[in-house]
C-alpha positions in Angstrom: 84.6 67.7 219.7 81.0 67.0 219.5 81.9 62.9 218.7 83.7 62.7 222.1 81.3 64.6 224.6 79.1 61.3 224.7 82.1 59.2 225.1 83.3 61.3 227.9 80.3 61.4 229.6 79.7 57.4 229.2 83.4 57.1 230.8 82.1 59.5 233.4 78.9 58.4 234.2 80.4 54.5 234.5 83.3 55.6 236.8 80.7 57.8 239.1 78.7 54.6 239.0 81.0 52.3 239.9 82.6 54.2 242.9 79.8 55.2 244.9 78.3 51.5 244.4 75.4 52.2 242.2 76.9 50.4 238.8 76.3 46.9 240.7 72.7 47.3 238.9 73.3 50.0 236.5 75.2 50.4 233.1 75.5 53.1 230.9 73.2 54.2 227.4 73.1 56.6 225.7 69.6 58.0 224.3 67.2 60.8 224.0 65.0 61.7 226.6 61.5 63.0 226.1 61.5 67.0 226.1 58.7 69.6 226.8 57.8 71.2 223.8 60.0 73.8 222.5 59.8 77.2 223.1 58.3 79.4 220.5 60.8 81.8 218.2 60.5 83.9 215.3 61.4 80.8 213.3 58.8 78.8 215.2 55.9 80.7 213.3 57.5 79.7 210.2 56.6 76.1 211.3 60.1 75.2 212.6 60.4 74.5 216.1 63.9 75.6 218.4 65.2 72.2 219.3 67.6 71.6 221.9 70.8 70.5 221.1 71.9 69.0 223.9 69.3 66.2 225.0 70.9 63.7 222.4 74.6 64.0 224.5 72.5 63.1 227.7 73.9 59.5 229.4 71.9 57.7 231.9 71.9 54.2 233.2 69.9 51.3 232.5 67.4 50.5 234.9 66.4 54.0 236.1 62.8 55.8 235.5 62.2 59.3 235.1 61.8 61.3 239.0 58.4 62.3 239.5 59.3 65.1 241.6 61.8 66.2 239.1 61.8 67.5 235.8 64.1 66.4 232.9 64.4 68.3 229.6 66.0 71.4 227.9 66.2 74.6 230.2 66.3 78.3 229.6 68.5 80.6 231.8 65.1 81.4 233.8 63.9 78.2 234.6 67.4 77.1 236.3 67.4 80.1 238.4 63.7 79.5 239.6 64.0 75.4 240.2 67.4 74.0 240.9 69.1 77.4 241.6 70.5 77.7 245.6 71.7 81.2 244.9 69.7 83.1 242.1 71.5 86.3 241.6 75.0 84.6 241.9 74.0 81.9 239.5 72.4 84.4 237.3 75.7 86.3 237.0 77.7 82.8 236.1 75.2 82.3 233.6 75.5 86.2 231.9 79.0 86.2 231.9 79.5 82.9 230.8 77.3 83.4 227.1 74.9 80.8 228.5 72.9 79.2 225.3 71.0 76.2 226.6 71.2 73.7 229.2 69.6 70.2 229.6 68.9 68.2 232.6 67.8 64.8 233.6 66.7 62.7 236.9 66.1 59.8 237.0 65.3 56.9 239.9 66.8 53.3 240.4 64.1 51.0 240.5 64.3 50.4 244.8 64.0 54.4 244.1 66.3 54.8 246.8 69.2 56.3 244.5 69.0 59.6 242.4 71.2 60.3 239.4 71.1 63.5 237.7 73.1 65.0 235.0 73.0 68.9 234.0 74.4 69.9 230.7 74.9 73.7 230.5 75.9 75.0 227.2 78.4 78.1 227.2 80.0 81.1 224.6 83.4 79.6 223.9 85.5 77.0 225.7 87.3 79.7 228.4 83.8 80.7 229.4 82.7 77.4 230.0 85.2 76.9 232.4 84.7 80.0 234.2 81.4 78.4 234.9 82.3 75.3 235.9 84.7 76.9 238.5 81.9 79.7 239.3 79.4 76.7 240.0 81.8 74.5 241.9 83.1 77.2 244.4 79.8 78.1 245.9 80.1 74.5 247.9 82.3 72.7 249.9 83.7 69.4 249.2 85.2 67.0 251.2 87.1 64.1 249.3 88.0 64.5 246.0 88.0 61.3 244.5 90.5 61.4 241.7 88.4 61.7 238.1 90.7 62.6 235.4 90.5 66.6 234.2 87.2 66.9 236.4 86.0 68.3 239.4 84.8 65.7 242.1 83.4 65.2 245.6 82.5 62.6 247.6 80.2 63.9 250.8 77.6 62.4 253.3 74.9 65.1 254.2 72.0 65.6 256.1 68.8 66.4 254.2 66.2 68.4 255.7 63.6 68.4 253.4 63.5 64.6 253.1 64.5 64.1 257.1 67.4 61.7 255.8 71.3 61.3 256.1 72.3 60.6 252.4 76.1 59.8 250.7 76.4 62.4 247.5 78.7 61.9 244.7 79.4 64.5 242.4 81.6 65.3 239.0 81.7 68.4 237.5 83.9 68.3 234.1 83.9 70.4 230.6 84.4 69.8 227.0 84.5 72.0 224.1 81.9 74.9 225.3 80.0 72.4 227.7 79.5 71.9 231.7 78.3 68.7 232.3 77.7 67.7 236.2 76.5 64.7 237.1 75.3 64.0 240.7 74.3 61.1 242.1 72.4 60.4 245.6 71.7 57.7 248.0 70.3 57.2 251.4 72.7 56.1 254.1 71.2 53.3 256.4 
């Protein structure tokens, strides 16, 4: 299972691109991303450090820089819920019930830095779980037009954003593999 998640997410990530007209300048890669330092464990004062498993899944496409308003990297249960988070004590639930172990995320700009691509790896108990999670995260919005990716959750919306004062056209795909929820957004503003 853990040979295909990149593949998937490659096939993913090029399909997302390609409909909501960002592949024109964009391809996919695979890669790892630079990660905070890891957080301290009982094995960590043995001189071993807790490393994430999930950054080297991550797929992102050529062309992009890292989001200076955003940070990408491995994510505890805590730090979701106090930075990307719209309902804390829901999400909090999702993330008890569902065995949460570790998630990753990652944002990055196109170089006009007009679109925003972000993918968000959350890493569950078993398989079942995983997609309780999925479907726990994906019900607290609504979506407008599905737009047809195999065994995944889509959306395709245009929405006003009041912190940046800006209409912008969102694509998002929500899909799991194995134990794994991987969304990937991508946003854009709308002349």
């Amino acid at each position: 299972m853990k040979g295909t998640a990149p593949g998937v997410a490659a096939v993913v990530t090029a399909l997302l691109l390609g409909l909501t007209g960002c592949g024109n300048d964009a391809g996919a890669s695979t890669g790892t991303l630079q990660t905070p330092s890891a957080t301290k464990s009982p094995t960590a004062a043995r001189g071993k450090a807790v490393k994430n498993t999930l950054a080297g899944l991550v797929v992102l496409p050529r062309g992009y820089s890292a989001d200076p308003r955003n940070t990408s990297g491995a994510f505890t249960a805590t730090a979701f819920l106090g930075n990307w988070s719209a309902d804390p004590a829901l999400d909090r639930a999702l993330l008890l019930n569902s065995g949460f172990v570790e998630g990753y995320r990652a944002t990055r700009l196109s170089q006009d830095k007009k679109k925003q691509f972000t993918v968000q790896l959350f890493k569950a108990a078993s398989p079942a779980k995983a997609k309780a999670l999925q479907q726990g995260f994906w019900s607290q919005d609504t979506h407008e037009k599905d737009f047809g990716v195999p065994n995944a959750l889509s959306d395709a919306r245009v929405q006003y954003d009041g912190g940046t004062g800006q209409t912008e056209a969102v694509a998002e795909v929500s899909f799991v593999v194995g134990s794994l929820v991987a969304e990937l957004t991508i946003r854009q503003p709308v002349p």
